[in-house]
Each structure stands twice: as structure tokens, then as C-alpha cells.
N, C-alpha and C positions, 0 to 999 in steps of 0.2 A: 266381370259380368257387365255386359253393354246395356244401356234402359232398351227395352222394346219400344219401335217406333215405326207410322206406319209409311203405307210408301208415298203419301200425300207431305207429311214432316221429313222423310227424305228426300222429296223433289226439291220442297222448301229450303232446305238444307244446302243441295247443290247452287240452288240459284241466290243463295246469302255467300256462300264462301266463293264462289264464279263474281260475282256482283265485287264483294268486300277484296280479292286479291288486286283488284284492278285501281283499286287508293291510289292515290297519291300520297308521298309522305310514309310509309309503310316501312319497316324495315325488313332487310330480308329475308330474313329469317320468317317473320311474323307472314310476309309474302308466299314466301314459299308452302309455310304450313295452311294457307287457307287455299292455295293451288292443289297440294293434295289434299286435303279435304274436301274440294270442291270435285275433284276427279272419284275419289273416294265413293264420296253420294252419289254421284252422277249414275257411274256404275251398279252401286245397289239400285239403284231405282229402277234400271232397265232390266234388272236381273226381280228382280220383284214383281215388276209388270208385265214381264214373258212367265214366269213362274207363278202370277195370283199368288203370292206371296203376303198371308194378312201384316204380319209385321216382321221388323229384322232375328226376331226370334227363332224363324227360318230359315235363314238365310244360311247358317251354317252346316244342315242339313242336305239343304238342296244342292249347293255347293260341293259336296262330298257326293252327291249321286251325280250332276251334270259333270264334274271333273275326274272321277272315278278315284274321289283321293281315301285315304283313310281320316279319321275323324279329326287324329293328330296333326295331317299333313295340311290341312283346311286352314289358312290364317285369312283373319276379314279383314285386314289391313293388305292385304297383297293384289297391287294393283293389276300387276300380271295376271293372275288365278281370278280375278273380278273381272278382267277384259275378256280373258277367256270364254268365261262363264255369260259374258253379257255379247256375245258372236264380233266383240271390237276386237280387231285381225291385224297385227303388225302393218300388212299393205293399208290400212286406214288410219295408223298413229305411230308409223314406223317401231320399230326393236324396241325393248326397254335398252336402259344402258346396263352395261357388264355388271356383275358387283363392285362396288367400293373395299379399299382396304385403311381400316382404324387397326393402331398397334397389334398389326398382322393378324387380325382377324378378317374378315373377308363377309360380308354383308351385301343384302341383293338390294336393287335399289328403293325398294318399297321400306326398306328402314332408314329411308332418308328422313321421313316423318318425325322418328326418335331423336336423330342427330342432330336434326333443327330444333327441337324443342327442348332438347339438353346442352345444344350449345357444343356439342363435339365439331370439333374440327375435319372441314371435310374441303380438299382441294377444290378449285374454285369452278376448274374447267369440268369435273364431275358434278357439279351443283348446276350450272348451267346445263349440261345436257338432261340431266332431269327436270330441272326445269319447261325443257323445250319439248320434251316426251309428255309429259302432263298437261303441259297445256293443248296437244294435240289431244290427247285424251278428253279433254274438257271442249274444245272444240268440236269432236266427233261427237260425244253425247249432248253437247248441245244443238246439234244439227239434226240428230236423234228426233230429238225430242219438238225440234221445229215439226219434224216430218209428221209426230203423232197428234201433232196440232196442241200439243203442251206450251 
């Protein structure tokens, strides 16, 4: 269960983990997970403020009607399904990357999130390309959000 928060704590949000990934001294890990995080909120925010969305307590809802998914199919960590949902379009933060493969399982790249925060081991040249996806993402909704005079 996520706390409910509203979409003024999630812009806040975006612009703490956008602001914070950009340290110096950081490790990469630590980088990377405030990269997607910062992508993370960035997306709910604009998904919240096209939807009047009072807080995230919605979001999983709406998300299942803008996507046409079923309730189960809705993860609010899926940066894809957030992009989607928030009209951010491949041609404005290019492809995600493929899934990753951990001891032959096969993972999309929005659980990169998990694999950084637990330390799984994850080839290097797949870390950077998410990397480079995300921060496009972060760049685009921050561009966003220049436009709404945020």
C-alpha cells in the first residue's frame, strides 16, 4: 500500500530526486535509483494534472481506464505504462530498453528499480542504457513542466 500523496508532494518529489541524482559523489546505484524516481514522479504528476487526480490513490484506477488494462495488469512503478499514460511517446524519449535477463528470468526494464536497490547484478552496458532512457524521460517531463510554467 503506497501513502496517498497529492500531486503538489509529487511535483516536489520529482524535483528532489531530478535535483538529488545529479550529486556528486553518489554511488551508482544510489544514482540511478533517484533517476527512476525522479522519472517515476515526474510522470505521475503529469498524469495527475491531465486527470485532476486529488491524490496517488487514483492513479491506479485511472491508469486501468487510460490504458485499457485490467486491474492486475496496472503496476505504478512501470515507467512504460506511466509514459504512456502521461502522452510521453517513444519519438520524445526514444524505446525503453529490451528486458534484462537475471538467472534466466527475464525482467522489463522498469524493475531495474528493484535490482538497484537489492544489489542484483545487472550487466553494465544494460544499466547504462537505462540509464540514458530515463533521463530522457526526466528531461522530457521536465520540459513539460517548464511549458505549464511549473
Amino acid at each position: 500500500m503506497q501513502v496517498p500523496s497529492d500531486s503538489i508532494d509529487i511535483r516536489r518529489a520529482f524535483q528532489r530526486h531530478r535535483s538529488s541524482f545529479q550529486l556528486l559523489g553518489l554511488s551508482r546505484r544510489s544514482r540511478f535509483v533517484l533517476l527512476f524516481y525522479a522519472a517515476e514522479c515526474g510522470l505521475k504528476y503529469l498524469i495527475m494534472t491531465s486527470q485532476t487526480l486529488p491524490t496517488t490513490d487514483h492513479l491506479k484506477s485511472s491508469l486501468r481506464t487510460m490504458l485499457g488494462l485490467s486491474k492486475k495488469a496496472v503496476e505504478l512503478h512501470d515507467i512504460e505504462q506511466l509514459c504512456t499514460a502521461a502522452n510521453v511517446l517513444p519519438v520524445d524519449v526514444g524505446f525503453a530498453p529490451a528486458p534484462f535477463t537475471v538467472n534466466s528470468a527475464s525482467f522489463p526494464a522498469y524493475k531495474m528499480h528493484e535490482a538497484a536497490r537489492y544489489g542484483v547484478k545487472v550487466p553494465e552496458p544494460y544499466i547504462s542504457d537505462v540509464e540514458v532512457w530515463l533521463a530522457a524521460v526526466v528531461t522530457e517531463v521536465a520540459k513539460r513542466l517548464t511549458a505549464q510554467g511549473v
